[in-house]
N, C-alpha and C positions, 0 to 999 in steps of 0.2 A: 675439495669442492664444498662449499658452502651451501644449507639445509635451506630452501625456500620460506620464507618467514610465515606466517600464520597470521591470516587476516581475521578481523575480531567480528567480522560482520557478510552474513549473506544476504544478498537484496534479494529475495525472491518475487519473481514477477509470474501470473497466470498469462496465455494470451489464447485466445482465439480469435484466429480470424481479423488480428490487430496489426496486419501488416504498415496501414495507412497512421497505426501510431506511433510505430515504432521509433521513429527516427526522434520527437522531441523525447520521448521515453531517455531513450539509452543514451543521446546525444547529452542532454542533461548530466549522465550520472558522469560520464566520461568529462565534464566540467567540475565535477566534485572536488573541494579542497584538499579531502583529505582522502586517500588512494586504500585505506586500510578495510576494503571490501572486495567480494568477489561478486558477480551476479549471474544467477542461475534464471532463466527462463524455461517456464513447466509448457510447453505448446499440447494446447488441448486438441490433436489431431486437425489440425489449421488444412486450410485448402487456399489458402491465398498467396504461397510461396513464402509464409513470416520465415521458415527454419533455415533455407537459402540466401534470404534475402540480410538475415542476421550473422548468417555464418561468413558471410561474403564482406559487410559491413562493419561487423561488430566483431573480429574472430577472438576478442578475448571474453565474449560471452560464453557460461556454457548452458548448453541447452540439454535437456531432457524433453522426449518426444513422445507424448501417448501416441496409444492405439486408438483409441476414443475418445470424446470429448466427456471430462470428468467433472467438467462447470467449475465453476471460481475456485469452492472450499476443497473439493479432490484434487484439485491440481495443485494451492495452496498449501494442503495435507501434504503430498508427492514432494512437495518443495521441501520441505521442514525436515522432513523424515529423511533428505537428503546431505543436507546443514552439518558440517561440521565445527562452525565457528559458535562464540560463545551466545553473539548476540544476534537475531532473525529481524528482516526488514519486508515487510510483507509493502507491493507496491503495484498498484494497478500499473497495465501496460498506457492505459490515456490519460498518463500523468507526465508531469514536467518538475523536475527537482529545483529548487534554489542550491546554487553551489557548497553552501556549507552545511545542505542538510545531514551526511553521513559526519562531520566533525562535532554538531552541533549535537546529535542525537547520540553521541561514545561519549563525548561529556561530561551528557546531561548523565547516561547512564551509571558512569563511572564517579558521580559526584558523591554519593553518598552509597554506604553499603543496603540502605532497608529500601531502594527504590528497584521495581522488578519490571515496571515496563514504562516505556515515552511513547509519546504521540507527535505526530507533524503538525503545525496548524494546517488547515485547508483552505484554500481560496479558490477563487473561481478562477478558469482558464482562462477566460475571456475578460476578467476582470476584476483584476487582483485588490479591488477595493472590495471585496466582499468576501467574506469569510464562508466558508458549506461547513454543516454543524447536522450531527445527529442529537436531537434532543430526548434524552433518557430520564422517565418517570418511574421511579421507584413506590409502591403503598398501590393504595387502594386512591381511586379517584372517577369522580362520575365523568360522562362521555359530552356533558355540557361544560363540565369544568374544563377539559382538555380540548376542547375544541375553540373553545374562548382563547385558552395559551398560545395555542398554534396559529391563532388568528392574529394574537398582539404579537408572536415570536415573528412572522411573516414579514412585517410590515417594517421590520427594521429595516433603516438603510442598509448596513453591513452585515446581512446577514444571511443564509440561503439556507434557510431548513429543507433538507433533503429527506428525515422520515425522522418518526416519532416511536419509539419503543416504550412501550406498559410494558414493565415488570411487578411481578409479584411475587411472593415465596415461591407460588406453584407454576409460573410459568413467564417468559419475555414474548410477547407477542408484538409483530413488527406492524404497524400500519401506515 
């Protein structure tokens, strides 16, 4: 009998309470081109029937179930520390995949040996002409400078600034 093969990729998903997203979530991944992942959902102690309603829909999800609701990065955390595979896919549960994202992103991975992590582009659910982008300031910068940016970064057509992080040696602060 033949040793089940080893997939190179966990999609971990947090949810609470995301019953109502679940279906383009997971319906998406199950359109993926390339099948070489497994996907793990962290349920942050949900009351809206997600664990049933996945188990019944989805049975080749697996699920891990809090006690409590551990918020994004604890259940994230929960997720990871569970991962056997070589490479981790962290994925909100009110997201919708493009089909080649889990081929396009092994890849990218696998393209070269000094690259250690990829990103997805982001677009908008509703309107996939616009790209969502966290804009990250690295130095030191006055709060007229930055607010000037975020005013010209706004106004793009393609673009949906979602939040602004100032970093500094001493700290990343999110606003």
């Amino acid at each position: 009998m033949g040793s089940r093969m080893e997939k190179k990729v966990t999609i971990v998903i947090p949810n609470y309470n995301g019953k109502r997203f679940l279906d383009d979530c997971l319906s998406s991944l199950e359109r993926q081109t390339s099948k070489d992942f497994e996907t793990l959902v962290i349920d942050n102690a949900s009351q809206d029937d997600s664990v049933s309603y996945i188990r019944e829909h989805y049975p080749w999800v697996k699920i891990a179930v809090m006690r409590h609701n551990l918020g994004f990065s604890g259940g994230v955390n929960v997720g990871i520390g569970m991962c056997t595979t070589p490479y981790v896919l962290l994925l909100n549960n009110d997201t919708r995949s493009f089909p080649k994202m889990v081929e396009e992103l092994i890849k990218t991975m696998e393209s070269a040996d000094d690259i250690f992590s990829v990103s997805c582009k982001m677009i908008q659910f509703h309107d996939h002409e616009k790209m969502i982008f966290t804009l990250v300031l690295a130095g030191h910068f006055s709060e007229v400078w930055v607010s000037q940016l975020v005013t010209i970064v706004s106004r793009l057509k393609f673009f949906q600034l979602v939040q602004v992080l100032l970093c500094t040696e001493e700290n990343c602060l999110q606003r």
